[in-house]
N, C-alpha and C positions, 0 to 999 in steps of 0.2 A: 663391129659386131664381135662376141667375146666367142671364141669359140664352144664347140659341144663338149669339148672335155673339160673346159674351165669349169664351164655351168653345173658339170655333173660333180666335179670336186667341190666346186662352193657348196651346194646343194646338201651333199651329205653334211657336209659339215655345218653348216648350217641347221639340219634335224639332228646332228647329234648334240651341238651344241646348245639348240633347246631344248634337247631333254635333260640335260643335267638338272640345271637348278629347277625344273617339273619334278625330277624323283627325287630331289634332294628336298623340295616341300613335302612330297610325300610320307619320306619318312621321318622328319619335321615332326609332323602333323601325327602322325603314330605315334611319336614318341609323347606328344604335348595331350594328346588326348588317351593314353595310356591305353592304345585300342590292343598294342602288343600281348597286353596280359590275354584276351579273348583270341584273337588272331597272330600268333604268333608265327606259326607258318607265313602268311601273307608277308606280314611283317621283315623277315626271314628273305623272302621272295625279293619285297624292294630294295633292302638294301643288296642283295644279288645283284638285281640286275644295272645297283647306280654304282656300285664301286668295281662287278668282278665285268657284268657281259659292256660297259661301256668306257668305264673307265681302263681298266685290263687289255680288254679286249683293244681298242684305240691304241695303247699305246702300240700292244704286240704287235698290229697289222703298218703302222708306221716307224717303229724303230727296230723289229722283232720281225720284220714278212717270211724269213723262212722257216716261224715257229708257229705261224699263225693258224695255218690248217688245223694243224695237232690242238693248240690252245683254242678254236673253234670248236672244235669235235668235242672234247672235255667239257667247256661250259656249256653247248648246248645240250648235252646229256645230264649234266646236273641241272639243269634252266628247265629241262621235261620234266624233270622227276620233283622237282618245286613245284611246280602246277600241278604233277598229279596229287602233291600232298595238300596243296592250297585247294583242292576241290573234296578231296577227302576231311579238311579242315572246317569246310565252309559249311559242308554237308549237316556236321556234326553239329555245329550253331546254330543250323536252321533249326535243328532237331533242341535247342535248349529248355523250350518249356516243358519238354518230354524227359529231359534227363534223370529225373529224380525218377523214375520208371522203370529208367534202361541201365543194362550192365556196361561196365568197360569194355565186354567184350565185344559192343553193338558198335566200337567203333573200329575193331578188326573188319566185322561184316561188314559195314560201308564200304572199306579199302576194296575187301575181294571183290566186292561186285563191282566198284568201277573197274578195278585190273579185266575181271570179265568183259564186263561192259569194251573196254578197249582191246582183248583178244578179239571180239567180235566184228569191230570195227575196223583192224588189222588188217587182213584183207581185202578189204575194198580201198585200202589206202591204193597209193603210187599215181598221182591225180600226175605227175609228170612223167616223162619219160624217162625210167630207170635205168635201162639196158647199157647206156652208155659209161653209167655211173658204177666205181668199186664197191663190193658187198657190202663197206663199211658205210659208204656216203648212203647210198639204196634202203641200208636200214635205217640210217639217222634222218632221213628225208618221211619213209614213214612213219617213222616215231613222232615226230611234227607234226606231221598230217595226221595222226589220230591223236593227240594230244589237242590240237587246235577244232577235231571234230567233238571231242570230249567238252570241250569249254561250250561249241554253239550248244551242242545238247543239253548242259547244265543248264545253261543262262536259259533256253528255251522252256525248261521243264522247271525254273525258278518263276519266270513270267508268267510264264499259264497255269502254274498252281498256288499263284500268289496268294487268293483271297482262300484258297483252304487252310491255306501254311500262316495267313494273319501276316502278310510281309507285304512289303511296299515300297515304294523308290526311295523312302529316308532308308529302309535296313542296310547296313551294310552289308549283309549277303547279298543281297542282289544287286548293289551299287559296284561290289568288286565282279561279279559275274556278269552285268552289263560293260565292263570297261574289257573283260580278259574276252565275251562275245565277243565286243564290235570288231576287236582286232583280230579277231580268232577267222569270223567273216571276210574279213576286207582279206586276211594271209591267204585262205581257202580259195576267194576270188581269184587272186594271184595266180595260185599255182592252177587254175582251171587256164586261164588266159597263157600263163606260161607253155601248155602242152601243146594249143593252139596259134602260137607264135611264133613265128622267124626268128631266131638269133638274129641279136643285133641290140644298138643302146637301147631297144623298147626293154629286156629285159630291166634293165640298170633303172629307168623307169619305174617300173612298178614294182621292183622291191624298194626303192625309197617311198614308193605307198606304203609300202606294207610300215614302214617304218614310221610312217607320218599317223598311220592310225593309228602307234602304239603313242606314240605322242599327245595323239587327241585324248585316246586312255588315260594318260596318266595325267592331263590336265581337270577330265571330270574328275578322277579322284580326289585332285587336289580341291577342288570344289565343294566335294562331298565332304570330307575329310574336317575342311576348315568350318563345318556346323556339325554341331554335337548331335549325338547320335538319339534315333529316337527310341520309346519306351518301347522295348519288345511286347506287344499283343499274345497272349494265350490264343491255343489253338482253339478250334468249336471244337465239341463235344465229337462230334462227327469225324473231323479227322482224327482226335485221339484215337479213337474209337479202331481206324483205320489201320492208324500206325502201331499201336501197341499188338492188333494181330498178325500186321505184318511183321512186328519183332516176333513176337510170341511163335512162329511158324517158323522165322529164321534157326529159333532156339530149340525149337522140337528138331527139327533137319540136323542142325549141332551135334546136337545129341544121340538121335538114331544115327547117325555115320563115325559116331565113337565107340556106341556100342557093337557097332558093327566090326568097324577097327579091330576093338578087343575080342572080340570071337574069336573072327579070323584068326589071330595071334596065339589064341589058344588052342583051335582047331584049323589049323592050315590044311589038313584031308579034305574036310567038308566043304571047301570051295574050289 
């Protein structure tokens, strides 16, 4: 019988091993179907995670262990800030048949409101026990956790407003938003199960889930990926109708808090 720590070494390496040549199809497949010119962030994102958080990262924690925290820490701080632009990205795509409507600056607004959106979310993060953890581990732990609460939301609020927004499991918006959920779900799981949990290899366990479902990700992609993408659908009448007031009201807000701005600046007594 191989022992438990055999198992858990083969294991990883075994998921990491197959994720190489899964993200290395990936961006294959972006590069062959020229999706980068539309998605470029995304884009952006995979080769990130196949050359710096696997390839990088692997070597650092096996030939590099006493650098590996520190080079942990850095890539998964730029690895969050990837995804928050890959949703800031995505957002903007959904919104394509609308573009010719909206200004450049509707995609500043998008950004702030997810930053909001995840101020909000902030909060309720820390699904583990932080207390033990340094102020710098404790905030990078909730940065995850609402970065990963961020994705279920998207994906959630891309499926249930599919048939407004004319998208569908060919789009690639929701095909890269179904892949960044499942795994975004299965992490969340994780750290719920983790809080609830005795130390001990159960943890070593179930973060190689967590890792196995980013795996499974990145094989639909490759799925999706390798068929050409389908004809973007115009919105109905109706959600135009929708979205251009909800630009139209972002842009009046704009505006009355600039004007405001410049009052103040000119009358700093009066407030």
């Amino acid at each position: 019988m191989i022992p438990g720590g055999i198992q858990t070494v083969n294991l990883n390496f075994i998921l990491w091993f197959a994720s190489l040549p899964a993200e290395a199809a990936v961006v294959g497949l972006i590069l062959y179907r020229r999706a980068w010119r539309s998605l470029p962030v995304f884009s952006v994102y995979c080769i990130f995670e196949l050359i710096i958080v696997d390839i990088v990262g692997y070597i650092t924690l096996h030939f590099f262990p006493s650098k590996y925290l520190t080079t942990y820490l850095v890539i998964t701080a730029l690895e969050s800030a990837l995804e928050f632009g890959v949703l800031v990205e995505l957002t903007w795509s959904v919104l394509r048949p609308l573009r010719a409507s909206l200004s450049r600056k509707s995609l500043i607004v998008i950004a702030v409101m997810i930053v909001v959106l995840g101020a909000i979310i902030w909060p309720f993060t820390g699904i583990q026990q932080l207390g033990s953890l340094s102020t710098e581990m404790s905030s990078l732990v909730r940065l995850l956790q609402t970065v990963s609460v961020l994705r279920v939301l998207f994906f959630l609020a891309l499926a249930g407003c599919s048939q407004l927004l004319s998208i569908g499991w060919r789009d690639r918006e929701i095909q890269i938003a179904t892949g960044l959920g499942f795994s975004s779900i299965v992490s969340l799981g994780v750290e719920i199960m983790h809080s609830h949990s005795a130390m001990g290899p159960m943890y070593r366990h179930l973060n190689q889930l967590v890792v196995a479902s980013f795996d499974c990700s990145v094989l639909y992609w490759v799925v999706c990926f390798a068929q050409k993408e389908a004809e973007r659908r115009e919105f109905t009448p109706q959600m135009q109708s929708i979205l251009l007031a909800v630009a139209g009201s972002a842009r009046v807000t704009r505006l009355a808090m600039k004007d405001a701005l410049e009052e103040r600046a000119r009358n700093p007594r009066s407030f």
